[in-house]
N, C-alpha and C positions, 0 to 999 in steps of 0.2 A: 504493500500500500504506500510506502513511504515516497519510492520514488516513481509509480505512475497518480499520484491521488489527484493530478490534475483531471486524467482521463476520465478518472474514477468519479468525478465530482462534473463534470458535461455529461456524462452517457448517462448516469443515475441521477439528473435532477431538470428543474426548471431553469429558463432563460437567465434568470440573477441569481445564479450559484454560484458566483464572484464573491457571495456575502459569508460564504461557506470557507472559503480559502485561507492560504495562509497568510497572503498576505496583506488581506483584511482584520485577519486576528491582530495582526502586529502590527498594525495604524489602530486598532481600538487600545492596543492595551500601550502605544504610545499617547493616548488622550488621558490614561490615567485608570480607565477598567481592567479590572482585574480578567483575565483570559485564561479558557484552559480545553484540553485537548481530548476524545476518549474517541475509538474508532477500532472496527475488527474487520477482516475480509470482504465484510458488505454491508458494515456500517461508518459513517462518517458525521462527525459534530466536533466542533467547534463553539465554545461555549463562552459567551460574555456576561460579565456580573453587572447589573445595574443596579444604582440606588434610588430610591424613590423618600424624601423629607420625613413622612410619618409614616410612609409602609413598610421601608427597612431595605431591602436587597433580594435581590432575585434571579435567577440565571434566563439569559434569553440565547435563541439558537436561531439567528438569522437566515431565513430560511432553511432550516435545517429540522431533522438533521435528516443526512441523504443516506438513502434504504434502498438499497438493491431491490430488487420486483420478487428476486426466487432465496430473498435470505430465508432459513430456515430459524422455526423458533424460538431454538435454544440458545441459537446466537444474538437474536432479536434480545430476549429476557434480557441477557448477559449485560449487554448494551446500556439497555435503559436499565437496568439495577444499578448499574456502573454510576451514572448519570444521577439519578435521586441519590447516592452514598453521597455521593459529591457535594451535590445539594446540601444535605445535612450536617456532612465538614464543614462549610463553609457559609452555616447557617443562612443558608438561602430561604425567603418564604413560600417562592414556589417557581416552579421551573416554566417557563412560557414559551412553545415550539413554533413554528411555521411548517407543517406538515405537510409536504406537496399532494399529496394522493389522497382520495377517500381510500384508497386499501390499506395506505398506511394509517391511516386513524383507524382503518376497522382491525387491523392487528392490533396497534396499541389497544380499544378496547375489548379483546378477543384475548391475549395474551397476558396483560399487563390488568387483571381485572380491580386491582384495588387499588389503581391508582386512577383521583377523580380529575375525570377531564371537564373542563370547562369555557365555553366559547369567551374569547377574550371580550372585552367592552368595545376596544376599537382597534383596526388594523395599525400595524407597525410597521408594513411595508404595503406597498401600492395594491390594491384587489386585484386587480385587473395590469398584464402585460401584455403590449402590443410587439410580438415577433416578425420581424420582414427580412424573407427571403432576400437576400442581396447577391446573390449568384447568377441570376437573371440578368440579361444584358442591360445595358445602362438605357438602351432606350425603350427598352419593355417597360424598367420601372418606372421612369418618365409619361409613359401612356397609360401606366395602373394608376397614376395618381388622378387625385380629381384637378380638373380643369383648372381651377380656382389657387390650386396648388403650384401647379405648373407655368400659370397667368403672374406668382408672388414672386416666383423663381428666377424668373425672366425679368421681371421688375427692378428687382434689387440689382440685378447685373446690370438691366440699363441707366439706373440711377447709380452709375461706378463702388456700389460697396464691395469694400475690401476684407477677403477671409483671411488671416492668418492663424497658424497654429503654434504652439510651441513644447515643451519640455520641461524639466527642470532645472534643468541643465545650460538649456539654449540662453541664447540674448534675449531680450525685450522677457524674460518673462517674470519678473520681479514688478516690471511697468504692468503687463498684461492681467497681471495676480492681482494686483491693488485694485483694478479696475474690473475684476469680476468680485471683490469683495464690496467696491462699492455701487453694484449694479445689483448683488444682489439684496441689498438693504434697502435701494431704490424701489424692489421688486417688492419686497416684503411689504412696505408701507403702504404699497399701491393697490395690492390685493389683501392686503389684511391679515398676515399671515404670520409666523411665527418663524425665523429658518435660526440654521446654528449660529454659536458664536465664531467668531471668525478666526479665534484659536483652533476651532476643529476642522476649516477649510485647508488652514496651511499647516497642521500636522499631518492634513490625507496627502497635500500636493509634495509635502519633503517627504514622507515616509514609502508611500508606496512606489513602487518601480518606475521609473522613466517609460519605462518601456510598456507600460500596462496603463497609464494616464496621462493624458494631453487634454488641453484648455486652448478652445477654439474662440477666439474672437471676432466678431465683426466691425469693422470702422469704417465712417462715413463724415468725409468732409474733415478727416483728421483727428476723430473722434469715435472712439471705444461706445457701441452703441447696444450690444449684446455681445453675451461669452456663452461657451456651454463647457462642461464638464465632460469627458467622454472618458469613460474606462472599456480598455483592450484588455479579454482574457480570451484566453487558446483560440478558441473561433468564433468569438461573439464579440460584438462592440455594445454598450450598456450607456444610452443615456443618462448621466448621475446627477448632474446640477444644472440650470442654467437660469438664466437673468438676463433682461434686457432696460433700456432705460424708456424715460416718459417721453422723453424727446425723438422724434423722428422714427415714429414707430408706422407712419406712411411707406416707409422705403423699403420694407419690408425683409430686414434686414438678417430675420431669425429662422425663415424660411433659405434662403439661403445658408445660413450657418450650419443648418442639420443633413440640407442636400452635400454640402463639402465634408463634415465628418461620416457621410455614406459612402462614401464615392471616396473615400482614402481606407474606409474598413473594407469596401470592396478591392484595392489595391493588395490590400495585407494578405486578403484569401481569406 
């Protein structure tokens, strides 16, 4: 497991099983949660500790944890005993999953009878993910899109907006950073919303891999007008963040942004 769990962790899970990885663990447990590990031939978790002011601590498993289809039961048990022991070291209140399958919830309560499940109050990650085949030729995608789509795409090129991308590594991206920090507070205010502290944006952009996350920006007129977030893992590209600002949101600038990070995750393969 150790050195295919990449494989391991795409063939047996959902689109955002990046959040399963390791090297998600290790940008959470560089924000200051506590992180920890248990997996067997056909089981895999990755475990983060959260705290909650009056409710105390609690283990969450981001999307997780990922369950082979033909694990057998004994190893199943194993797993999740493994799992609640740990809990109770580490006086966790209670453990909160992301279980990609109704089969795997009907094992856990088929197998695991005395442990009570209960539907969370509110989702921790997105209900709903939209997967798009990007192997399709570039002008097929172009023609599945709507009109509308294609008409904003077009727009933004001919009112000159400019895509760049960059790294961690690269130039301009200490400039580029500050300005999706403050595009995304722009954003927030605008829709009313709540996003991270901006310590937890540039712990994700230093910690995790160059080579697994790039920050797309759009500029217009010499002016940083949207950014996006894009995490690269084995063969999927994962919209993570993005933000645009109040001004010149005619030019359509954010439609553009997502066709450029398609069309270079299409380059990657």
């Amino acid at each position: 497991m150790k050195n295919d769990f990449k494989n391991f962790i795409q063939k047996n899970s959902l689109n955002e099983y990046f959040l399963q990885s390791n090297e998600w663990k290790s940008f959470q447990k560089e924000t200051g949660k506590k992180t920890f590990h248990i997996s067997t031939n056909s089981f895999w978790a990755n475990i983060v500790e959260h705290k909650l002011p009056l409710a105390g601590n609690y283990f969450y498993l981001p999307r997780g944890p990922i369950i082979k289809e033909k694990i057998q039961k004994a190893e199943f048990q194993e797993a999740f005993q493994k799992i609640i022991d740990l809990a109770k070291e580490n006086k966790a209140g209670w453990v909160r999953m992301d279980l990609s399958s109704k089969k795997d919830l009907e094992h856990t309560r088929a197998w695991m009878p005395k442990i009570q499940i209960t539907k969370a109050p509110h989702n921790m990650q997105p209900k709903q993910i939209l997967a798009l085949d990007i192997a399709k030729p570039v002008e097929q995608l172009l023609a599945e899109m709507k009109a509308k789509t294609r008409y904003n795409i077009k727009l933004a090129k001919k009112r000159n907006v400019q895509i760049h991308s960059v790294t961690f590594s690269q130039d301009k991206n200490q400039l580029y950073f500050k300005e999706f920090l403050r595009l995304t507070q722009v954003m927030a205010k605008r829709q009313k919303i709540i996003v991270h502290p901006a310590t937890y944006y540039e712990k994700m952009w230093k910690t995790i891999p160059e080579n697994m996350i790039k920050l797309y920006v759009a500029e217009y007129k010499n002016k940083i007008i949207a950014t996006n977030l894009i995490i690269f893992y084995n063969e999927v590209a994962i919209y993570l963040h993005g933000a645009s600002d109040n001004q010149c949101r005619n030019v359509m600038a954010s439609y553009l942004l997502q066709w450029q990070a398609l069309l270079d995750a299409k380059e990657k393969g």
